[in-house]
GUNU-232248 format. One record per residue (C-alpha): residue number from 1; residue in one letter; y, z, x. Coordinates in steps of 0.001 Angstrom, whole numbers, plus 500000, padded with zeros to 6 digits. Layout:
N
num NUM; residu A; py Y; pz Z; px X
...
//
This chain:
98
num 1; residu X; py 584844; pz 869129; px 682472
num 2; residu X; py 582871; pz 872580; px 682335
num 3; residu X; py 582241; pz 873446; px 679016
num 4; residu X; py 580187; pz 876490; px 679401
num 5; residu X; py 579874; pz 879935; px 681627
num 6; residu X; py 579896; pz 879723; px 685092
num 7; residu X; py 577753; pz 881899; px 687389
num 8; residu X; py 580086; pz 882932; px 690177
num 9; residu X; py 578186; pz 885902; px 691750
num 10; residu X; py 575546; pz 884442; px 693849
num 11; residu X; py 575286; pz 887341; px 696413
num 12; residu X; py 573577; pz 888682; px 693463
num 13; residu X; py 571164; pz 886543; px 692871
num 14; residu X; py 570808; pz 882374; px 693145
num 15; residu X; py 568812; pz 880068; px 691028
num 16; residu X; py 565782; pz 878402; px 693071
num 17; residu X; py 564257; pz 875132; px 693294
num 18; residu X; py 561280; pz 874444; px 690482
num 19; residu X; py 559001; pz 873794; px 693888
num 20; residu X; py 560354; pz 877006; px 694880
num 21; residu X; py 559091; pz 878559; px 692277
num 22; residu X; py 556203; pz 877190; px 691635
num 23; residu X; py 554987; pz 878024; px 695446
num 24; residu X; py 556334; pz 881684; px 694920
num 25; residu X; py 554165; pz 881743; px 691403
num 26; residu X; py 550980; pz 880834; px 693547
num 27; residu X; py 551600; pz 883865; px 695856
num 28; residu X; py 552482; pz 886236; px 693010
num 29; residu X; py 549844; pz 885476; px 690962
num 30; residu X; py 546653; pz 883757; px 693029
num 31; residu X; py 544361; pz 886507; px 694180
num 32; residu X; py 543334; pz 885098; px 697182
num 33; residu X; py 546859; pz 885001; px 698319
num 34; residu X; py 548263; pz 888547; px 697277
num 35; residu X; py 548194; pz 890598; px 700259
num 36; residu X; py 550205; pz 892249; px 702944
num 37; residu X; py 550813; pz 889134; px 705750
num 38; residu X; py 551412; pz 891831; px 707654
num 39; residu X; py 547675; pz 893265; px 707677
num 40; residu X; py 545305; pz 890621; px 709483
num 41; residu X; py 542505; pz 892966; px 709493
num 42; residu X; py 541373; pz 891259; px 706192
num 43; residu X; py 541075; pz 888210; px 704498
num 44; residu X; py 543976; pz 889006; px 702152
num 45; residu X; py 546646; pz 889670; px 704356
num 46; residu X; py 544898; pz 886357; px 706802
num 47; residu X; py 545638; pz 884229; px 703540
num 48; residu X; py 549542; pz 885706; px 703077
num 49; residu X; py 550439; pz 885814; px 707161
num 50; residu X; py 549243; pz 881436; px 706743
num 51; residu X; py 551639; pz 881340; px 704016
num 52; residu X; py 554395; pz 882654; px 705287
num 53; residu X; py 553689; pz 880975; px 708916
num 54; residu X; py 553397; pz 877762; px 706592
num 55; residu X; py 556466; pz 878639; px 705021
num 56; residu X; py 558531; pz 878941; px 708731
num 57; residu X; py 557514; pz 875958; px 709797
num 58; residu X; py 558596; pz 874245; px 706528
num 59; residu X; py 562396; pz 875684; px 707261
num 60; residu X; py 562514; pz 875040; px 710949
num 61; residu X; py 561402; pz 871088; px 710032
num 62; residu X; py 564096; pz 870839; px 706899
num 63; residu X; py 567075; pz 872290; px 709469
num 64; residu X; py 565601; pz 871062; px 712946
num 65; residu X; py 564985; pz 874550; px 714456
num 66; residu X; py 561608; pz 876260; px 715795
num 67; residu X; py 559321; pz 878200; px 714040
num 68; residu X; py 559935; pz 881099; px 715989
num 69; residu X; py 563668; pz 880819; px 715308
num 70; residu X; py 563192; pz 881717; px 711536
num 71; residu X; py 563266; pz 885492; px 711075
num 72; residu X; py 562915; pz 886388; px 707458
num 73; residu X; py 564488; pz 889557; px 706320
num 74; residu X; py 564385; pz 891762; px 703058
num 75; residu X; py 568067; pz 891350; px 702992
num 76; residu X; py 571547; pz 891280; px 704031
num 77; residu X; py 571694; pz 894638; px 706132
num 78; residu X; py 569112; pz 893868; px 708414
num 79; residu X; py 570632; pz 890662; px 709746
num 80; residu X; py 574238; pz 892451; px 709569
num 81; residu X; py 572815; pz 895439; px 711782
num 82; residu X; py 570824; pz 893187; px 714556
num 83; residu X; py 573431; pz 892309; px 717071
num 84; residu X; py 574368; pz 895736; px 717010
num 85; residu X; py 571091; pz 896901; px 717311
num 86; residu X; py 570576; pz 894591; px 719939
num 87; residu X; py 573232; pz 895406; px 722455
num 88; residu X; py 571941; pz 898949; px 722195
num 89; residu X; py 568806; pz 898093; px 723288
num 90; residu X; py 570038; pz 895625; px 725707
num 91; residu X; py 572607; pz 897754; px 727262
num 92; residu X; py 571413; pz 900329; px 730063
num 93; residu X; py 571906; pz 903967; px 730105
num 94; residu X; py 573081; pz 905791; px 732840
num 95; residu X; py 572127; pz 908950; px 733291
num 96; residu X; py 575624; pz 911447; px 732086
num 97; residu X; py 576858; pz 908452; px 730238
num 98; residu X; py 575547; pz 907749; px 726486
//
């Protein structure tokens, strides 16, 4: 029997794992690893690209995809918006017809 609160609005925000956090800690607070990943041009950024890359390959191995199959996002939109964004692309124009 529950006998206390409930937390029912986890598209707010979700508890994590304490390895979870603990890895997240080290990337927050280690100085070697607090950079852009997305700037190689120095060592900072080299350190938090291996992270993340680290961090793919972890999730492909736990749900038996490929690294390059894991696409982290900043949030919900961006997945929501892809396969719309993605027949745009995909989809040729002709020329009078947009």
């Amino acid at each position: 029997m529950i006998t206390g609160p409930v937390y029912l609005d986890y598209a707010a925000t979700t508890p994590v794992d304490a390895s979870v956090a603990q890895a997240m800690n080290a990337c927050l607070t280690d100085a070697r690893a607090f950079g852009n990943p997305a700037s190689g041009a120095h060592a900072f950024g080299r350190e938090a690209e291996d992270r993340v890359e680290r961090a793919r390959l972890q999730v492909a191995t736990l749900i038996g995809a490929a690294a390059d199959e894991i696409i982290w996002t900043s949030g919900a939109t961006e997945p929501i918006t892809w396969p719309s964004s993605a027949q745009r692309v995909s989809t040729p124009r002709r020329a009078g017809i947009s």
